[in-house]
C-alpha positions in Angstrom: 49.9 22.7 22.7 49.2 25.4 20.2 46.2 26.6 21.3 46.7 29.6 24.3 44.3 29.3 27.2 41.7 31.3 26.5 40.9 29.4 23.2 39.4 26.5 25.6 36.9 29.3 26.9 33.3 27.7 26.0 30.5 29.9 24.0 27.2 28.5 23.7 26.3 31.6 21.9 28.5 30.5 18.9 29.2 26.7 17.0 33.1 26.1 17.2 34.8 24.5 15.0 38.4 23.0 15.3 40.4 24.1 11.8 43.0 21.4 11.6 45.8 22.4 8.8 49.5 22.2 8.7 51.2 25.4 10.0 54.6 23.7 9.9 56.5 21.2 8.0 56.3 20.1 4.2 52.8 20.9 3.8 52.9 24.1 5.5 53.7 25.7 2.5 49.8 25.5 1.9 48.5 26.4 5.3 47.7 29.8 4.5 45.5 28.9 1.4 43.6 26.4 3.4 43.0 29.0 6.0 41.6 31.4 3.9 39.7 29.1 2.3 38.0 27.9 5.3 37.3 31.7 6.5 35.9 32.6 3.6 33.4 29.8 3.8 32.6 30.3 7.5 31.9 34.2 6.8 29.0 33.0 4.0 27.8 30.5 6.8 27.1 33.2 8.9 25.9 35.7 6.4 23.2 33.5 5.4 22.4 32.8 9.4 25.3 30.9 11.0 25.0 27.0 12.0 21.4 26.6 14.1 20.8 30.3 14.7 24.2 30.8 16.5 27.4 32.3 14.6 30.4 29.6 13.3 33.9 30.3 14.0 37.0 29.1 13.8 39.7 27.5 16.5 43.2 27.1 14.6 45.1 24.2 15.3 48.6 23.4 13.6 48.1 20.0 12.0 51.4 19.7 11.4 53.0 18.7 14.5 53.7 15.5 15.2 50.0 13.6 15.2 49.7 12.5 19.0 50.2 16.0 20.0 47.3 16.9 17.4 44.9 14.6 18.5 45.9 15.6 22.3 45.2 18.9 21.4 42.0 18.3 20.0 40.8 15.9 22.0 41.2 18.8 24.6 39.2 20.9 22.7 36.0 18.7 22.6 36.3 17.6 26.0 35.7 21.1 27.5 33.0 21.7 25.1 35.4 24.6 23.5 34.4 23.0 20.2 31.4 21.0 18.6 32.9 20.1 15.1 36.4 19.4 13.5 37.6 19.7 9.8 40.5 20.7 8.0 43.6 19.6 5.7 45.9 17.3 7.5 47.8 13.8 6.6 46.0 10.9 7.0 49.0 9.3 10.1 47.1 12.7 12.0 43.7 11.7 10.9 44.8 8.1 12.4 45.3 9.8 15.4 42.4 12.1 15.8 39.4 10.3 14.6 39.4 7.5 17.4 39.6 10.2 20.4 36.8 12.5 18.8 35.1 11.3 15.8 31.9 9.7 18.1 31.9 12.6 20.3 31.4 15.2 17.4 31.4 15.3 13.7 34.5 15.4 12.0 35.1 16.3 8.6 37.8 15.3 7.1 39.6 17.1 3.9 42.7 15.9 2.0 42.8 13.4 -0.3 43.5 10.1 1.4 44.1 6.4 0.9 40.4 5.2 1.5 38.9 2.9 3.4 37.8 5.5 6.5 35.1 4.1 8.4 35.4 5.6 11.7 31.4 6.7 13.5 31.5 10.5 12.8 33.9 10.9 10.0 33.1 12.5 6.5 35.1 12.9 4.0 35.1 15.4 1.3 38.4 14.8 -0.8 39.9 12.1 -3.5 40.3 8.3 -3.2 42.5 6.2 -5.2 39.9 4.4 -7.1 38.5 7.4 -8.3 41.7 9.8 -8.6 44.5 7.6 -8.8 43.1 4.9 -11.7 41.8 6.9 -14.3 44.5 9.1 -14.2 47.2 6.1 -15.0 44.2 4.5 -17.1 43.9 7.5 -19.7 48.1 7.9 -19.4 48.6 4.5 -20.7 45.7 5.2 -23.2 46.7 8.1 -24.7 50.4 8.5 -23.9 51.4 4.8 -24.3 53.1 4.9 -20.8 53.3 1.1 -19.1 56.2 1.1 -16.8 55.9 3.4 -13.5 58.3 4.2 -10.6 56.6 5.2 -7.2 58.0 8.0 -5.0 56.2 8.8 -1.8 56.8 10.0 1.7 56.9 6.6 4.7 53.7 6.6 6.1 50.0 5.5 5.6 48.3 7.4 2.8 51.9 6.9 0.1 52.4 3.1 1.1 48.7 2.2 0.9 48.4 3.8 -2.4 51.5 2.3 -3.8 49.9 -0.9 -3.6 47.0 0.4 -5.2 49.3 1.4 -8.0 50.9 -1.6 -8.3 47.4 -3.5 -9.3 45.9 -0.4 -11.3 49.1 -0.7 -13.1 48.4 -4.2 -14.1 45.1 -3.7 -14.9 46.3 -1.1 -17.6 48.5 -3.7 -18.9 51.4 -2.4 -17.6 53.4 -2.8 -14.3 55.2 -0.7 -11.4 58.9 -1.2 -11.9 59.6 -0.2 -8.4 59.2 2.2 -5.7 60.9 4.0 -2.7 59.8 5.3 0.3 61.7 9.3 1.6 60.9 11.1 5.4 59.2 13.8 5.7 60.8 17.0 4.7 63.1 15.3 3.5 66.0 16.7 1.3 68.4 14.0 -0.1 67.1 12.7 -3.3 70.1 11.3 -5.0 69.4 7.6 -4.4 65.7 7.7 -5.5 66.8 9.4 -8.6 69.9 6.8 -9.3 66.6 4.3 -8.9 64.4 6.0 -11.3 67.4 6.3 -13.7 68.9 2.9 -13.9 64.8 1.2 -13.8 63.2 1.7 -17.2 60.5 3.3 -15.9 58.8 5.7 -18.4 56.7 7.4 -15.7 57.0 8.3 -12.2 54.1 8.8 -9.6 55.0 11.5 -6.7 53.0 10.4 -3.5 55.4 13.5 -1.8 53.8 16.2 0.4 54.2 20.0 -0.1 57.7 20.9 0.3 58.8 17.3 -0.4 57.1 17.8 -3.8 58.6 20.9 -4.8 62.7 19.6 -3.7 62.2 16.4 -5.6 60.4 18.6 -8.6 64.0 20.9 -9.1 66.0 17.6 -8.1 64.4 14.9 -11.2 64.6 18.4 -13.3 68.5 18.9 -12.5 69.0 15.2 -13.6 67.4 15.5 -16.7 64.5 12.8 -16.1 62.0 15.0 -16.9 63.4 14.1 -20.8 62.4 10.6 -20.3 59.7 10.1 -17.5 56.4 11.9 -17.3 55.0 12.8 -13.4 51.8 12.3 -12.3 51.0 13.1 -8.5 47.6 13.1 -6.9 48.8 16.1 -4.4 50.1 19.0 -6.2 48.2 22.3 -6.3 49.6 25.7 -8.1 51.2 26.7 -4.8 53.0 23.4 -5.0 53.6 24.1 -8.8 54.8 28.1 -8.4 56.9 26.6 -5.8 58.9 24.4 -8.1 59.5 27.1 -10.8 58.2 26.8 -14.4 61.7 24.8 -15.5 60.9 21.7 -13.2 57.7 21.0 -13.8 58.1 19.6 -17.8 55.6 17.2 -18.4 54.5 17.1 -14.9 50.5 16.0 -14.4 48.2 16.5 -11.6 44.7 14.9 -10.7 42.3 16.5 -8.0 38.2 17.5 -8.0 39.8 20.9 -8.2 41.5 23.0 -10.3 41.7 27.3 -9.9 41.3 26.9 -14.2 38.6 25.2 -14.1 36.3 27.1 -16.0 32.4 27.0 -14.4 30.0 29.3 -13.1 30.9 28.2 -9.5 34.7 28.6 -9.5 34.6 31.8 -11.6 32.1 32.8 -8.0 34.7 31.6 -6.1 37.6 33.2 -7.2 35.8 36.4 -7.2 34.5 36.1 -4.2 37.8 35.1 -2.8 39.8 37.9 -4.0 37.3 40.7 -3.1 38.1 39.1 0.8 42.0 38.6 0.8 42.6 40.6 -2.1 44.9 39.8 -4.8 47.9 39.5 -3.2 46.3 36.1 -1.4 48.1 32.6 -1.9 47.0 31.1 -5.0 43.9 29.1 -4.8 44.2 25.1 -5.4 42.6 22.0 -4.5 44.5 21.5 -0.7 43.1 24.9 0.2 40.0 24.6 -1.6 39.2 21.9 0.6 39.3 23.7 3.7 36.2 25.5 2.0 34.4 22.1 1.3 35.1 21.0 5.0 33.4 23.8 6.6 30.4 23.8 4.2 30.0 19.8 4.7 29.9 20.3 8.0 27.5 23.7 8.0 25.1 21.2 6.1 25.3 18.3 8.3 24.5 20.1 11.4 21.6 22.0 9.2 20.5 19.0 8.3 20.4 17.3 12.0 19.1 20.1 13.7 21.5 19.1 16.5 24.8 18.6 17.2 24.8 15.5 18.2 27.0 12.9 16.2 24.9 10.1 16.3 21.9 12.5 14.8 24.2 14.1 12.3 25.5 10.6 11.1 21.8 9.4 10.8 20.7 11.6 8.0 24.3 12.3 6.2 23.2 10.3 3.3 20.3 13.2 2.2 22.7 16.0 2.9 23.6 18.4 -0.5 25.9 21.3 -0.6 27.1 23.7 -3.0 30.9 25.4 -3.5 33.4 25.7 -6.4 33.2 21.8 -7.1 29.6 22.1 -7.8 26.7 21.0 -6.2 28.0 17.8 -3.9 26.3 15.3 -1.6 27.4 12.1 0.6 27.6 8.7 0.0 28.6 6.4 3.1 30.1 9.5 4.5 32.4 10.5 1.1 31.3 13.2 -1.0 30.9 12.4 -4.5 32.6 14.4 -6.6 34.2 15.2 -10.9 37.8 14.6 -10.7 39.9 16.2 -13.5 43.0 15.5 -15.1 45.7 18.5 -15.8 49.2 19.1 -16.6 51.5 21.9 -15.9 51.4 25.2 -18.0 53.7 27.5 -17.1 52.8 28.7 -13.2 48.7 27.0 -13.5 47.5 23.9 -14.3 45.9 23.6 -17.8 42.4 20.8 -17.2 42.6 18.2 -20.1 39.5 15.7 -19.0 37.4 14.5 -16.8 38.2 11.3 -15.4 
């Protein structure tokens, strides 16, 4: 377990929340941003009067390991009362994992980007779907760009294979058509048959379904090979930690669609950012959309309780239709327990991520 002993110590003075992010493996790369993130939001929680009159905090658990040991973990946590709420940044195999041993015990928010089709009691959801990330985005490509023939990348397991057979029919749809796809490990290293793939297809555009450090390898490794000359990228999980990562040379033509951007310019994420570096100072991992997130969770789940007036799930799932919060994305609410957000379009600028539309 990563959690010592005297994390299962149980306040009733305080609301504890279980902060599920990667602290290892390919997406670890981002786990101090989404830590941050979800600090900084807890600390206005509490400044403005905590969750029910009692103070929020934090209990850190590495989302990374391997998902049985997550949701063991977890599951300890709620069981001994050491925590009333869960959120945080994980992949969705994890989520799989969690959400049946917890989810109708206590509310669980839930914030990366995922596949769709969540429906567990006690689970929101404050991140990107397909339908509303993935088809614009190919949509206005084949619009505006002409592109019609797409090869899918993706790490094995749920959230890539799920949305590569979204792609597959949004690629129809835009009157074009996935010319094939291939499936890597996590942290994986060895790219050379994917990119032998991708260069014998005639694919003119390649979707990256990788994670973190996954991401950033096959970035340098399509760049080394020269297929950033003839295929654009589009991934639906790359932030600017991802994109510093991979170095200004590898990321030609390289696009990226989330709710979030750190250049997006509005009133809310310009309070943000300040707000953010007077904390953690300059010197902070960049701010993006998988960290952000963290941020989203924790107020989601601030409002939802609010909203309640208790903790219990069943209450807290009864009225999460009329809940509203605010943050960098803007002011948000729930629909059938996903928050309904603008989704942008960008593409790589040098080390940031330049916002072209609004999908």
């Amino acid at each position: 377990m990563t959690a010592g002993a005297s994390w299962f110590t149980v306040d009733r003075g305080v609301v504890s929340v279980a902060l599920v992010y990667p602290m290892r493996g390919p997406a670890g790369m981002f786990g101090p941003s989404c830590e941050l993130c979800a600090q900084l939001a807890v600390e206005e929680v509490n400044q403005r009067g905590g969750v029910l009159g009692r103070e929020l905090r934090l209990v850190p658990v590495d989302g990374g390991a391997p998902p049985v040991e997550v949701a063991a973990e977890v599951e300890a946590l709620v069981s001994v009362g050491a925590v009333q709420g869960v959120t945080g940044w994980h992949i969705s195999s994890v989520r799989q994992a969690v959400a049946p041993r917890i989810a109708h015990r206590v509310p669980y928010v839930y914030t990366a980007l995922y596949e769709g089709g969540e429906r567990t009691e006690g689970v929101f959801l404050t991140s990107e779907t397909p339908d509303a990330q993935l088809w614009p985005a190919m949509r206005l490509l084949a619009g505006d760009l002409g592109v019609r023939r797409w090869f899918v990348v993706g790490n094995d397991y749920v959230w890539p294979r799920r949305t590569t057979r979204a792609a597959y029919r949004y690629a129809l749809r835009g009157g074009g058509r996935v010319v094939g796809h291939h499936f890597l490990p996590l942290a994986a290293h060895d790219f050379a048959e994917v990119l032998r793939r991708i260069e014998r297809s005639d694919a003119d555009a390649v979707l990256m379904l990788l994670v973190g450090a996954d991401a950033v390898r096959f970035n340098r490794a399509f760049a080394r090979a020269g297929l950033d000359q003839r295929c654009l990228r589009l991934s639906t999980l790359m932030d600017e930690n991802m994109l510093l990562a991979s170095g200004v040379a590898n990321t030609r033509r390289l696009f990226s669609t989330a709710g979030f951007f750190a250049g997006l310019v509005t009133q809310e994420n310009l309070d943000f950012h300040g707000a953010f570096a007077r904390r953690f100072g300059l010197e902070a991992p960049p701010l993006g959309s998988l960290g952000e997130s963290c941020y989203e969770g924790v107020m989601l789940l601030a409002a939802l309780i609010a909203e309640a007036g208790t903790l219990d799930v069943r209450a807290v799932e009864a009225s999460a239709d009329v809940v509203t919060y605010g943050g960098p994305r803007g002011e948000l609410r729930l629909r059938r327990r996903h928050v309904r957000q603008r989704i942008y379009l960008a593409e790589a600028d040098g080390l940031d991520f330049s916002v072209l539309a609004e999908l």
